[in-house]
C-alpha positions in Angstrom: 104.5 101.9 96.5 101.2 99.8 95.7 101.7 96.5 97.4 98.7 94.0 96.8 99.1 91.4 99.6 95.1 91.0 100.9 92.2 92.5 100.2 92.5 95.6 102.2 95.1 97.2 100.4 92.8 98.4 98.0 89.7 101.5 99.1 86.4 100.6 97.5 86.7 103.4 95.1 89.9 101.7 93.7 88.1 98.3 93.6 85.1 99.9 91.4 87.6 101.2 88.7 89.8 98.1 88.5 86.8 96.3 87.6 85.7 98.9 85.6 89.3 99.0 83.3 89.3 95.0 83.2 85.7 95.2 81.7 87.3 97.4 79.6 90.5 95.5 78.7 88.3 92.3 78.2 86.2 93.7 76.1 88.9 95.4 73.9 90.5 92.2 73.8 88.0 90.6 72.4 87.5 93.3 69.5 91.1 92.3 68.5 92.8 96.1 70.3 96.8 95.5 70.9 98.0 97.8 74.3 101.0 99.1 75.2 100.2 100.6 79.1 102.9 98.6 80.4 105.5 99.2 77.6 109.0 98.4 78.5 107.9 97.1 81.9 109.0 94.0 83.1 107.3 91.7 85.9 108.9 89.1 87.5 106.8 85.9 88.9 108.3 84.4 91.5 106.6 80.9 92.2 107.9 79.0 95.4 104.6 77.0 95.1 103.0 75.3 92.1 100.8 77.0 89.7 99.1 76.8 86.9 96.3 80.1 86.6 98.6 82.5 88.8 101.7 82.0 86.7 99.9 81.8 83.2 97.2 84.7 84.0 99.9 87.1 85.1 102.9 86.3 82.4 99.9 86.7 79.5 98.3 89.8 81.7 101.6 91.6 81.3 102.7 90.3 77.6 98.9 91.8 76.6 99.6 95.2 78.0 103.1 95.2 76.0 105.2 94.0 79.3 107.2 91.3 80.0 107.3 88.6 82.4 109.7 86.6 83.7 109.5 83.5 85.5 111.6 82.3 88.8 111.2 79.2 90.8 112.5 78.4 93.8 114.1 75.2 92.2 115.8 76.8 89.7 116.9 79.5 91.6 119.5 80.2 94.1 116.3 80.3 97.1 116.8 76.2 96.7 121.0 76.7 97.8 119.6 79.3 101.2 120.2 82.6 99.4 118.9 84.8 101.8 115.5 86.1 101.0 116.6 89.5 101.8 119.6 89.3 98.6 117.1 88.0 96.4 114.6 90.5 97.4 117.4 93.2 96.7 118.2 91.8 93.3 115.0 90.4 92.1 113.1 94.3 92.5 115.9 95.6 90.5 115.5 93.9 87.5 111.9 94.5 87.3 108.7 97.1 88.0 106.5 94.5 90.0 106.7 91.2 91.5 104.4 88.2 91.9 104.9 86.2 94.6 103.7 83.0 95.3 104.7 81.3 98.9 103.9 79.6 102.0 103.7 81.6 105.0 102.4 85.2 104.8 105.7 86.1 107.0 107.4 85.1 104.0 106.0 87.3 101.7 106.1 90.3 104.5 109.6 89.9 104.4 110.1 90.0 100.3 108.0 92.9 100.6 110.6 94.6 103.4 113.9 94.2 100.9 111.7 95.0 97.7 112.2 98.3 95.7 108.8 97.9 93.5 105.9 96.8 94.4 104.8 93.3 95.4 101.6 91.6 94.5 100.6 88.1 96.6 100.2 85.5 93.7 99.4 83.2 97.0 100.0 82.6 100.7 98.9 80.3 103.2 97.2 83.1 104.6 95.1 84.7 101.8 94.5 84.2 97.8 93.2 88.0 97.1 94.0 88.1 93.6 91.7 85.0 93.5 89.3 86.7 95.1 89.2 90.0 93.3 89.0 88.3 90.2 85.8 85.9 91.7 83.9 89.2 92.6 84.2 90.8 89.3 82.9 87.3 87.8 79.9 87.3 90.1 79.2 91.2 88.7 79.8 90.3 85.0 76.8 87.5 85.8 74.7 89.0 88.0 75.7 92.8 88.5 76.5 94.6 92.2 77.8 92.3 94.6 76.8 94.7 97.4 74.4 93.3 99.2 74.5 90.2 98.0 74.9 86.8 99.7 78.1 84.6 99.0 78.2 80.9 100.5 81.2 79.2 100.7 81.2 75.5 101.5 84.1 73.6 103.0 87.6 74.4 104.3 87.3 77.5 106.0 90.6 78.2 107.5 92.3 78.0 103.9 93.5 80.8 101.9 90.3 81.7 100.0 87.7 81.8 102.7 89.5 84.4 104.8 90.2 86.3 101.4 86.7 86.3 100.9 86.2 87.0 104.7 88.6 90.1 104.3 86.6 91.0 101.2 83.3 91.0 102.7 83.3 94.8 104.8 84.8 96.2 101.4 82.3 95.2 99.0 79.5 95.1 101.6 78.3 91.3 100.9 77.3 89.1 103.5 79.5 86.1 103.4 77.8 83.2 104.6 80.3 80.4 105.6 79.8 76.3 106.0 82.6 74.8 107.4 83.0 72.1 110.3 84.1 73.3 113.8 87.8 73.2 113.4 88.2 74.4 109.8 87.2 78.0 110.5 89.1 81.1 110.2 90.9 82.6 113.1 88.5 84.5 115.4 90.1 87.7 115.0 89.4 87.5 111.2 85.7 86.8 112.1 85.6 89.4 114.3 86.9 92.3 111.7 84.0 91.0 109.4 81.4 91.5 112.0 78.1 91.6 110.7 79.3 90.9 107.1 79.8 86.9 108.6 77.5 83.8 109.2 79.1 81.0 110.3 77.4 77.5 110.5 78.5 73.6 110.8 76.0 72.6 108.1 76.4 73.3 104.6 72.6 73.4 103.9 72.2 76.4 106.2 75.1 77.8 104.9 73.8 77.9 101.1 70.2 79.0 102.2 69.2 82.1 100.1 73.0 82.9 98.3 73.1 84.3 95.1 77.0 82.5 95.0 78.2 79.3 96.0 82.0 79.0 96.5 84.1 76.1 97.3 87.7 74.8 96.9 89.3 71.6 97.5 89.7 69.6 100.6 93.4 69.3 100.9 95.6 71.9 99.6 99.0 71.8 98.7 101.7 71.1 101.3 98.3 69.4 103.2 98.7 65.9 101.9 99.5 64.5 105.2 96.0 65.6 106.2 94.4 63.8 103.3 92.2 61.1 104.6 91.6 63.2 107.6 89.8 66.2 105.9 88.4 63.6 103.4 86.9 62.2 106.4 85.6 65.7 108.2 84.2 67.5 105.1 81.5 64.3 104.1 78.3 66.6 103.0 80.4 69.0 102.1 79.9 68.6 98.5 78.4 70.8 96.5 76.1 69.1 94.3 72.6 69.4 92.9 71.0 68.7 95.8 72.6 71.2 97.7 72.9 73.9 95.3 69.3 73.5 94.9 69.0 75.1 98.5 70.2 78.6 96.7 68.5 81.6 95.2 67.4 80.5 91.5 69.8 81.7 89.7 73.0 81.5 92.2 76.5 81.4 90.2 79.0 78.4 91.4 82.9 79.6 92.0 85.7 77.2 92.0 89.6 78.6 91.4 90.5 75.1 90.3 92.2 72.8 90.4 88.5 70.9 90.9 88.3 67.2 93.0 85.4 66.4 90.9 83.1 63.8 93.6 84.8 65.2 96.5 84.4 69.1 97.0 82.0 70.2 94.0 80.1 67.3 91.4 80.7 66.8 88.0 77.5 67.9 87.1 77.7 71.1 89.4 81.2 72.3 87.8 80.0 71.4 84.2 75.7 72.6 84.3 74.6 76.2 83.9 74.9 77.6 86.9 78.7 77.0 86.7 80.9 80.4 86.4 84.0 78.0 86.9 86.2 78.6 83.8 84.7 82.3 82.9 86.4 82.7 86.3 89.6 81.1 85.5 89.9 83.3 81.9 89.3 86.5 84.1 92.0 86.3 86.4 94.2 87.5 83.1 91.7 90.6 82.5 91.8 91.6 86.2 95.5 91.3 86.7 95.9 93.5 84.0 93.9 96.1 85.6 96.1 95.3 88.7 99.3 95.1 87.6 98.4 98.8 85.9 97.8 100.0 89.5 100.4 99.2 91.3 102.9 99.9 88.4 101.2 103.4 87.2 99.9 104.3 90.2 96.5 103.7 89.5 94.0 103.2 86.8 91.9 106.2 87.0 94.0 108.4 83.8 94.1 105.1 81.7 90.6 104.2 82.1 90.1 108.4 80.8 92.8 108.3 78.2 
């Protein structure tokens, strides 16, 4: 089976032609084409967290390709009563071709993935947002072409999910990631260390932006953080990306957000909404590259439909 749980799971090779058949799928969209790869497939989206792109970008991703999605909360489901995750695991796979799961800890997820019959994509884990990611590298190629050898900046929280996606991501697609983030909001040190030279870390979010042809943030406090709230308010203060800071950049650089935004705390107004912003071309292509995804690890690839 083709589990998606982190970036890694996918060879660079298989990374070129996903982006290649969601260009393709986007574009077909667009010129009104109806497909049918995933015909009489069914994908179930598990969401033990809130969501609003994950759950809508996947259930439309798999309707487009003539699937089906199905939607199962934790609070409507017999998770909230202690049904074991092992017996839903069991059951859940059974009834469908691919999951989408979306949880707290990654040991969570590992075990779905033990009990599970098809394969399991990671909507979301405290660990890692690589669907997130994926989708933010093909946006930064639709605007500005190879990301090899490129420089992505990403200012703030860098212990959370989507740095250390994007830190994962960094040896595979041969960027330099070039991370702002205050002392104790960094990502464990053997993460670091598997980046190697594909990492620059620094306390000061100018450095961090210096030269990069992408800026990246996300918010402060993220879910099941709120307790931290004032706290991480109080150690992210220059944190912001604004104009003034985005103006450290390569002319030109693209801005990232996976939303929701804090507009005034991590990113300005006038960042997220001025010409350099990428923010909700990003958001629409999480559908087109889940599409291409959820073809790989149902088919077994994308290679034949990409030449059919």
């Amino acid at each position: 089976m083709r589990h998606f749980l982190r970036m890694t799971d996918l060879e660079r090779g298989e990374a070129r032609r996903l982006f290649a058949r969601a260009a393709q799928l986007k574009r077909r969209r667009r010129e009104g084409h109806l497909e049918d790869s995933l015909a009489g497939k069914t994908v179930v989206l598990l969401m033990e967290k809130a969501s609003t792109r994950t759950r809508l970008s996947f259930a439309a991703a798999a309707f487009q390709l003539g699937g089906h999605a199905i939607e199962l909360t934790a609070s409507t489901s017999q998770i909230a009563r202690g049904e074991p995750l092992s017996d839903t695991a069991r059951v859940v796979s059974s009834y469908s071709d691919a999951v989408v799961m979306r949880t707290t800890a990654d040991a969570r997820l590992e075990e779905f993935v033990r009990w599970s019959s098809v394969p399991v994509i990671n909507g979301l884990t405290d660990g890692g947002h690589p669907v997130q990611v994926l989708t933010d590298l093909f946006t930064v190629e639709e605007a500005l072409g190879a990301v090899s050898g490129r420089r992505i900046a990403f200012v703030g929280d860098g212990s959370g999910n989507m740095a250390r996606s994007f830190l994962e991501a960094a040896p595979l697609f041969d960027f330099t990631f070039q991370l702002g983030a205050p002392p104790q909001f960094r990502p464990p040190p053997a993460e670091a260390q598997a980046a190697g030279r594909h990492l620059v870390v620094t306390g000061d979010p100018r450095e961090a932006v210096a030269g990069a042809d992408v800026v990246v943030t996300d918010v402060w406090t993220s879910m099941g953080q709120e307790a931290e709230a004032a706290a991480r308010l109080k150690a992210f203060q220059g944190f912001t990306v604004d104009a003034a800071l985005l103006a450290g950049a390569r002319a030109g650089a693209v801005v990232l957000h996976c939303l929701p935004a804090h507009r005034g705390e991590e990113i300005s107004a006038e960042v997220l909404e001025g010409p350099q912003s990428r923010i909700f071309e990003e958001a629409e292509n999480r559908m087109h590259v889940q599409k291409a995804l959820l073809e790989h690890v149902i088919l077994g690839g994308v290679q034949d439909v990409i030449e059919a």
